[in-house]
C-alpha positions in Angstrom: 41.0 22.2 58.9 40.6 23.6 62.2 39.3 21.5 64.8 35.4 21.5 65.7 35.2 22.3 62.3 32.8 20.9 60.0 33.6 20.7 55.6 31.2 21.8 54.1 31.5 19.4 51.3 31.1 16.5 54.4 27.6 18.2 55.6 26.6 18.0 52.0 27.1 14.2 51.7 25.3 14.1 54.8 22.3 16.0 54.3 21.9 13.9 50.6 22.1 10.5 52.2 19.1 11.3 54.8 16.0 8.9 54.4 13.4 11.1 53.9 11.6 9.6 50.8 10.2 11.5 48.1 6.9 11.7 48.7 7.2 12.5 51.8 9.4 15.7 50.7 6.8 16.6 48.2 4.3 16.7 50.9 7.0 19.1 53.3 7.2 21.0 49.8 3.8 21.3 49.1 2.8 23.0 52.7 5.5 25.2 52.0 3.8 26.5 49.3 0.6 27.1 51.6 2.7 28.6 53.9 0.7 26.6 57.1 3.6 24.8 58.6 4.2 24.3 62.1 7.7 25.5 63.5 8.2 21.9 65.2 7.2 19.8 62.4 9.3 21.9 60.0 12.3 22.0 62.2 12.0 17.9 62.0 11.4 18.1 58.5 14.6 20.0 57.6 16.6 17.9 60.1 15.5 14.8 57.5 15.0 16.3 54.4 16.9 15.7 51.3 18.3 19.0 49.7 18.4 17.2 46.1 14.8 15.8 46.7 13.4 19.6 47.9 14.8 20.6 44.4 13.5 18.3 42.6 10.2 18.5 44.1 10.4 22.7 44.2 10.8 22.9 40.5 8.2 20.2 39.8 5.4 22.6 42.1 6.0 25.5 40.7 5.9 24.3 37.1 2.5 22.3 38.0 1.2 26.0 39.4 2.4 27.8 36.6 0.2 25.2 34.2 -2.8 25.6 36.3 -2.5 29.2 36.5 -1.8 29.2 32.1 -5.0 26.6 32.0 -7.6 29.0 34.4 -6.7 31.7 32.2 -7.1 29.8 28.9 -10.8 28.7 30.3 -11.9 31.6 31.4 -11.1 33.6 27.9 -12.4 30.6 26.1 -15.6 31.1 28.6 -16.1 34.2 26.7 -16.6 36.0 31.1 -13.6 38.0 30.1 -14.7 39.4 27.3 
């Protein structure tokens, strides 16, 4: 490895053992989905984030919108508005 280098595998370790709890990554995850989050506060955020817990929390959001999104419809059909 050349000097000033940094392995990959190293900066993985890293970024999996940072503090950040989970909650507090589902809350970074769940303005993400907005879209209304300030540069410095998400520049912190990825600085402390855990990668696995961003995942984790990713998957969980979307499959939560996805429900919400199958339910609305399923309500408003049953509503009899679409028809």
């Amino acid at each position: 490895m050349k000097a000033g280098r940094v392995d990959p595998v190293d900066e993985l370790k890293e970024a999996v053992a940072r503090p950040l709890s989970f909650g507090q990554t589902v809350r970074a995850v769940a303005w993400s989905f907005f879209g209304v989050r300030k540069g410095a506060e998400h520049e912190a955020d990825m600085a402390r984030l855990n990668p696995v817990h961003v995942i984790v929390a990713g998957v969980i959001g979307a499959a939560l919108f996805v429900l919400a999104l199958v339910m609305l419809v399923r309500w408003i059909i049953a509503s009899g508005v679409a028809s």
